[in-house]
C-alpha positions in Angstrom: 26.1 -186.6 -87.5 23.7 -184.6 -85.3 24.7 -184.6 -81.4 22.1 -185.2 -78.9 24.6 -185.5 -76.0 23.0 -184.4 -72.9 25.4 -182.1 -70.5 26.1 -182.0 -66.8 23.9 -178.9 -66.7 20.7 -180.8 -68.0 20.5 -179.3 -71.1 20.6 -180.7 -74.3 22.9 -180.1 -77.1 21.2 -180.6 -80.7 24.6 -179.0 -82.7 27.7 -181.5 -82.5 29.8 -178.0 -83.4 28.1 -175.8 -80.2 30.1 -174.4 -78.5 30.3 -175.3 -74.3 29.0 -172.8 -71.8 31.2 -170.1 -71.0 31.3 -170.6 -67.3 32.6 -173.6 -67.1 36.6 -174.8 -67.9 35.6 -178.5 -68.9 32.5 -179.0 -70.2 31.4 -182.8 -69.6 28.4 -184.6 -71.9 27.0 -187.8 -71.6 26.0 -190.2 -74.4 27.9 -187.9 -76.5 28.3 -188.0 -80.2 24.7 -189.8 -79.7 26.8 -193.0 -78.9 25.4 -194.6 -75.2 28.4 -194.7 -72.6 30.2 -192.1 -74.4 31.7 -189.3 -72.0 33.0 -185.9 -73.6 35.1 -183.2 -71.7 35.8 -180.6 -73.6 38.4 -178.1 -72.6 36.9 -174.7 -72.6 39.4 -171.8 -73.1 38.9 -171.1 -76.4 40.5 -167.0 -76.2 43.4 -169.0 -74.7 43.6 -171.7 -77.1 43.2 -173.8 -74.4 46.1 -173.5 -72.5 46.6 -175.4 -69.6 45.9 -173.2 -66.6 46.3 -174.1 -63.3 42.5 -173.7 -62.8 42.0 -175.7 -66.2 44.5 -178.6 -65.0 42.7 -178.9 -61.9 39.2 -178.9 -63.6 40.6 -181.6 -66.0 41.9 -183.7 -63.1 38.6 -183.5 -61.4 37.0 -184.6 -64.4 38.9 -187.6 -65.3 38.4 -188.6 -61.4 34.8 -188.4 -61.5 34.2 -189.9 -65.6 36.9 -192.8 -64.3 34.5 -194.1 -61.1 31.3 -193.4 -63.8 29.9 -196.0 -65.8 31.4 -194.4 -68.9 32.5 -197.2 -71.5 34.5 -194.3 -74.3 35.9 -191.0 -72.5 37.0 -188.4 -75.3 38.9 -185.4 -74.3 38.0 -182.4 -77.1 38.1 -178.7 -77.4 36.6 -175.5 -78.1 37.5 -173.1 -80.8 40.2 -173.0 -83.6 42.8 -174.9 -81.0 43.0 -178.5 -79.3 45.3 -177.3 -77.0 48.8 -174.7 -76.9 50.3 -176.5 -73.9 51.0 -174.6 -70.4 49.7 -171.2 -70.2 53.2 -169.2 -70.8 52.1 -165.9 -68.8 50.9 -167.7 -65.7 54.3 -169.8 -65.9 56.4 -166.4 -66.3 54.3 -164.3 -63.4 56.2 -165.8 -59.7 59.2 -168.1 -61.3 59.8 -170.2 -58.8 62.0 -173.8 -58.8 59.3 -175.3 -56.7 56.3 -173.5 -58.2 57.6 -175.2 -61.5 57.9 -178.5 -59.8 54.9 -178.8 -58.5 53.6 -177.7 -62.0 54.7 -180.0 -63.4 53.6 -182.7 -60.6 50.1 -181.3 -61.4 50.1 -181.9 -65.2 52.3 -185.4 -65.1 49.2 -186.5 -62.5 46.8 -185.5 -65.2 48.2 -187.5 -67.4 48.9 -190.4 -65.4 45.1 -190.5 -64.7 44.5 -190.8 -68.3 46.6 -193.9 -68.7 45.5 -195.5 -65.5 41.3 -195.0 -65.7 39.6 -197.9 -66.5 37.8 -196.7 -69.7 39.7 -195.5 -73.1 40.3 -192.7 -73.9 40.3 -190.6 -77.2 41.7 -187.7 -77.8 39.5 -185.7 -80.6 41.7 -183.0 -82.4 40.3 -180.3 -84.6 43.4 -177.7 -84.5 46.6 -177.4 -83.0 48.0 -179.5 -80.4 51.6 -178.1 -78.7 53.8 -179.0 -75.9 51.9 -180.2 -73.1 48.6 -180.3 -75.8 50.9 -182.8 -77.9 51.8 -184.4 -74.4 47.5 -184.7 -73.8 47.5 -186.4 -77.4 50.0 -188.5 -77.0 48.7 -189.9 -73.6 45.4 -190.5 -74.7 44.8 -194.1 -75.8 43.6 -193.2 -79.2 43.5 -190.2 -80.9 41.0 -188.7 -84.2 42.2 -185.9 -86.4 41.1 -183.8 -88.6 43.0 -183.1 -91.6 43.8 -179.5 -90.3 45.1 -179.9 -86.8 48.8 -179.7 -86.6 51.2 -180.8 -83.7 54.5 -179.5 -82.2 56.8 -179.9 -79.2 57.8 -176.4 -79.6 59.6 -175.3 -76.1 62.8 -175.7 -77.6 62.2 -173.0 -79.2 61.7 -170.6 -76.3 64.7 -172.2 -74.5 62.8 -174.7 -72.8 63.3 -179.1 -74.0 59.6 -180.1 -74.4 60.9 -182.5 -71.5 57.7 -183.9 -69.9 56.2 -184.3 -73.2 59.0 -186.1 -74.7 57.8 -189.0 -71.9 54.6 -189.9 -74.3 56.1 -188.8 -77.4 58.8 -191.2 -77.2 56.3 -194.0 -76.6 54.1 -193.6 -79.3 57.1 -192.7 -81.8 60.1 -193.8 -83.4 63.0 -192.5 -81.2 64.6 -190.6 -84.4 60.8 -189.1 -85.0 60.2 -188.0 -81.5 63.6 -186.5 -81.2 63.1 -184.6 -84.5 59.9 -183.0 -82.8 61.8 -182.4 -79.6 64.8 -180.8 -81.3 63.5 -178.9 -84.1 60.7 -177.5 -82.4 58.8 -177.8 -85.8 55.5 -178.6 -86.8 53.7 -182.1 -88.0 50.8 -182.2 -90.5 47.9 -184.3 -88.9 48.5 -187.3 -91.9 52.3 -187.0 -91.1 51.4 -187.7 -87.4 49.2 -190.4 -88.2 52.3 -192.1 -90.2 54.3 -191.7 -87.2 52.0 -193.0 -84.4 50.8 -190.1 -83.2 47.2 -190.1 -84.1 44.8 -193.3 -85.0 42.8 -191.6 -88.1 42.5 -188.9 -89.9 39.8 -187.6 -91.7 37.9 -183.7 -93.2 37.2 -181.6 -90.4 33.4 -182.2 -91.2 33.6 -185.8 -90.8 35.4 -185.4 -87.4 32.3 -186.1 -84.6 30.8 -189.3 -87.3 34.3 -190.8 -87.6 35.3 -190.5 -83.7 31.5 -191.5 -83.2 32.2 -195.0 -85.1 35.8 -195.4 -83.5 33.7 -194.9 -79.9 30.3 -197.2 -80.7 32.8 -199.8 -82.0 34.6 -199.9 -78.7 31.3 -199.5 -76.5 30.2 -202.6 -78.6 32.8 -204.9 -77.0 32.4 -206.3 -73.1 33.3 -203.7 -70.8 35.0 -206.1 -68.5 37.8 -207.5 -71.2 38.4 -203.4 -72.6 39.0 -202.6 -68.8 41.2 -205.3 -68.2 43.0 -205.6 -72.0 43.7 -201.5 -71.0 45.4 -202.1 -67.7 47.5 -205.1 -69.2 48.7 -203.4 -72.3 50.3 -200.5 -69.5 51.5 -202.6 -67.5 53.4 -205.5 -69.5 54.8 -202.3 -71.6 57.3 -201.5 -68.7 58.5 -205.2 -68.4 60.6 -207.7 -70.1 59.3 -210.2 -72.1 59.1 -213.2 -69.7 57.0 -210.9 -67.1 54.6 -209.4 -69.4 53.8 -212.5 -70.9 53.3 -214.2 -67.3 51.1 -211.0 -66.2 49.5 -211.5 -69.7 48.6 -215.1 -68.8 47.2 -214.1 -65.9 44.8 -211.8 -67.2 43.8 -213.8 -70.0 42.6 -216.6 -67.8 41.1 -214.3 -65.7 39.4 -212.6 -68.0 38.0 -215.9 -69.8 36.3 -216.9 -66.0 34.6 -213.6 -66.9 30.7 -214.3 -68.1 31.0 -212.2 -71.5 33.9 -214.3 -72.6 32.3 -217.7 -72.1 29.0 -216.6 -73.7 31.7 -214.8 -76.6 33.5 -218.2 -76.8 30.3 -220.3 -76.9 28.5 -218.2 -79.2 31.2 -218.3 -81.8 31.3 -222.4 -81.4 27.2 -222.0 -81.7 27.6 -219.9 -85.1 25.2 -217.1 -83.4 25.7 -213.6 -81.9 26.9 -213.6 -78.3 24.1 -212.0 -75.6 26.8 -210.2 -73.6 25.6 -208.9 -70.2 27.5 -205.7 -70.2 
């Protein structure tokens, strides 16, 4: 599927596969994937294999911020080169050790991901190689997450002496607890079908069918009201962290908030009509 996404420097890209412009650490596309709504930041450190910088974290975070206030219905986070992302970049972590340089760090990535979680709009994670340590953690935060049959995924700090703890925060919600743990302590390797078993990952498909496959998963989503995908996002979050009888009162809530909403009555009326609902976006 050709990709006619246009890019925040006005120009257009004709090649889904181009690569982004080497001065910039996200590159952010518009109506990506030639899907309407659909914003793309790809993470552009492709000699690095995308390792999460300081400079990159901060470019990420400002490009969450400004996609999560657009009118963006799909955000996908993607990458350039052979790699999704290695995690933290190692030799910037090793050059001024520090307890509070590692604290704050950390504060910057955990905010990152927070943001992901807490925008409005879904996001999907599109994986064409390797995710590890904090790139597992970026998976694993996203709301969905597309494959290709080559991309691989490991916690692997434990095997530099450092537990894969921050990670193990998203792992361990979109895993088993025995599954998670076996990442976390072994250090070892998934295949991208394996991850897809687990939780980890939505679909998997050939590494040429990557960009048409996330394309559908995104036009599919755009498809649907924006107003119940922004508040169905919000309340799945949200009634995770309670017990039963709170999350199904904040549940209610939404719901009957939601149906006052002008898609849902048309949605509701259209099906009791037998024709396709006119939503008003």
């Amino acid at each position: 599927m050709n990709d006619t996404s246009t890019s925040h420097r006005g120009h257009v890209k004709t090649d889904a596969a181009q690569a982004p412009a080497a001065d910039a650490l996200i590159d952010i596309a518009h109506d990506a994937y030639g899907v309407p709504g659909v914003t793309r930041l790809t993470l552009n450190r492709p000699d690095a294999f995308n390792a999460l910088s300081e400079a990159l974290l901060d470019a990420l975070q400002r490009a969450l911020d400004t996609a999560a206030q657009s009118d963006a219905r799909v955000v996908v986070i993607a990458a350039a080169g052979r790699a999704f992302c290695a995690g933290h970049d190692l030799k910037e972590m090793r050059a001024a050790p520090s307890l509070d340089y590692y604290q704050k760090l950390f504060a910057r990535c955990t905010k990152v991901m927070l943001t992901i979680q807490r925008m409005p709009q879904p996001v999907i994670a599109r994986v064409q190689g390797i995710a590890t340590a904090a790139g597992c953690q970026l998976v694993a935060m996203c709301d969905l997450a597309v494959a290709a049959e080559t991309a691989r995924f490991a916690v692997s700090g434990v095997n530099l002496g450092l537990f894969c703890a921050t990670p193990s925060v998203p792992l361990s919600r979109n895993l088993s607890r025995k599954a998670a743990l076996e990442m976390l302590l072994t250090g070892d390797f998934i295949d991208a079908h394996t991850a897809r078993a687990q939780g980890l990952v939505n679909r998997v498909v050939a590494a040429d069918q990557l960009d048409a496959e996330l394309a559908k998963l995104a036009a599919s989503i755009c498809a649907k009201p924006a107003e119940a995908v922004r508040a169905g996002k919000g309340l799945f979050y949200r009634q995770l962290e309670m017990g039963i009888e709170a999350a199904y009162q904040l549940a209610g809530q939404t719901m009957a908030c939601n149906m006052m909403d002008a898609d849902a009555l048309e949605g509701v009326q259209a099906f009791i009509d037998k024709r396709d609902p006119a939503w008003k976006r």
